[in-house]
C-alpha atoms as one frame of an Amber mdcrd trajectory, in Angstrom:
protein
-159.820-121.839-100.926-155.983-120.995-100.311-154.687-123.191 -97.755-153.796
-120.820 -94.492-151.596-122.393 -91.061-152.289-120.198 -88.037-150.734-121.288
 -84.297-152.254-123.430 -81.961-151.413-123.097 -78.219-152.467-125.072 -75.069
-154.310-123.879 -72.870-156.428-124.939 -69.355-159.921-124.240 -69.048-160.779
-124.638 -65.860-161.007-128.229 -65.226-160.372-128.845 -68.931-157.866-128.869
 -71.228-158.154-126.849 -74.305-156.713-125.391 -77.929-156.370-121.983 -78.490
-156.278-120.685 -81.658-154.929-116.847 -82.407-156.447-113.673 -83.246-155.684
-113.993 -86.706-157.596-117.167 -87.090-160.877-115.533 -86.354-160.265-112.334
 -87.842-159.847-114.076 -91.256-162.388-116.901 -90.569-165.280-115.177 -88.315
-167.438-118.033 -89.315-165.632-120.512 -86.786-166.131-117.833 -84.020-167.838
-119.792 -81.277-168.959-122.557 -83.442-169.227-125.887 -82.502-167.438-128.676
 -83.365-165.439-131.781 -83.345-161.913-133.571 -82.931-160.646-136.899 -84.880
-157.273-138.327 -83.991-156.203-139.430 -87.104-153.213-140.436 -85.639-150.404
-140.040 -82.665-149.249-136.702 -83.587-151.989-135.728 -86.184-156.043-134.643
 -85.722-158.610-132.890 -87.566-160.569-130.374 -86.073-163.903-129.701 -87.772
-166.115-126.678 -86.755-169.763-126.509 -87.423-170.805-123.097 -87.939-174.301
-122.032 -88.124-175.666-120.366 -91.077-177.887-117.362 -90.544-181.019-117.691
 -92.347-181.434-115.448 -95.080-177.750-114.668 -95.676-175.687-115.052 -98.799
-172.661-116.467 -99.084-169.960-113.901 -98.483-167.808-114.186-101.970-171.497
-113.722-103.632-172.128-110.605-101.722-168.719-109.514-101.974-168.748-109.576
-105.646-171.624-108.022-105.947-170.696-105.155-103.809-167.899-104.596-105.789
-169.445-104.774-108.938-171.880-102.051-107.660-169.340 -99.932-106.165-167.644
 -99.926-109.879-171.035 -98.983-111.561-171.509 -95.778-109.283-168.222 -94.874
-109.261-168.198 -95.320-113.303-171.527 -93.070-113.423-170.785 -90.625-111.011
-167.335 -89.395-113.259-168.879 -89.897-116.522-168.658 -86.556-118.311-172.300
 -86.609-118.958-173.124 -88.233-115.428-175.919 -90.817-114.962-177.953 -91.954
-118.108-181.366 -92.557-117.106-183.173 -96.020-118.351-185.950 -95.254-120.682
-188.884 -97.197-122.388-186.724 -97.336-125.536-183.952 -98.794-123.733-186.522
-101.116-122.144-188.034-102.030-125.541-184.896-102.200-127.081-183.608-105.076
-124.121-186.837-107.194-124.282-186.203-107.085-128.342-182.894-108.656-127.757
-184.267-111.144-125.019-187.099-112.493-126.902-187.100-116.229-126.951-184.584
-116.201-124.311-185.397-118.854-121.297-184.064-118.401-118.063-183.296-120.625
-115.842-184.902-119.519-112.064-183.788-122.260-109.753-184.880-121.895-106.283
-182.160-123.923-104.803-179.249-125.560-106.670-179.368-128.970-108.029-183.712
-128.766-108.396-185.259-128.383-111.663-186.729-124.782-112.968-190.379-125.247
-113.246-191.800-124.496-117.250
């Protein structure tokens, strides 16, 4: 990830004092929008700030689904101009692919880092 500096003003909160970060922060992180988190002074003019957002359950990480949204936009826009438009998939096309994936294993890993079951 490139590294990004955005402004950081003071600012009161009622009895508190508090850190506010700009528009431009959330706009290009909205993952940090009213998370959570944590301060550590590293030192007298230096601290991390560490937010803990939550992860909705179910989603995919954005660059995954971004890709793939691409990649899907580029297929219909490919078949919609094609001068014979959309092929349609057939059983020879379907014999022809499991043909040329016989013997192949793939690996379906439920979650990263466990083994595929045989």
């Amino acid at each position: 990830m490139a590294s990004s500096r955005y402004r950081v003003t003071p600012a009161q909160i009622g009895n508190s004092f508090g850190l506010r970060l700009t528009a431009a922060f959330y706009r290009d992180h909205p993952q940090f929008k009213g998370a959570p988190g944590q301060v550590e002074v590293l030192s007298n003019d230096t601290m991390l700030l560490r937010f803990e957002p939550s992860e909705r359950p179910g989603a995919e990480p954005e660059d995954e689904s971004l890709m793939l949204g691409l990649f899907l936009d580029l297929l219909t826009r490919e078949a919609l101009t094609a001068a014979a438009g959309p092929v349609p998939y057939t059983e020879a096309m379907a014999a022809e692919d499991d043909e040329l994936l016989a013997g192949v294993t793939v690996d379906t890993m439920e979650t990263v880092g466990a083994p595929a079951e045989e």
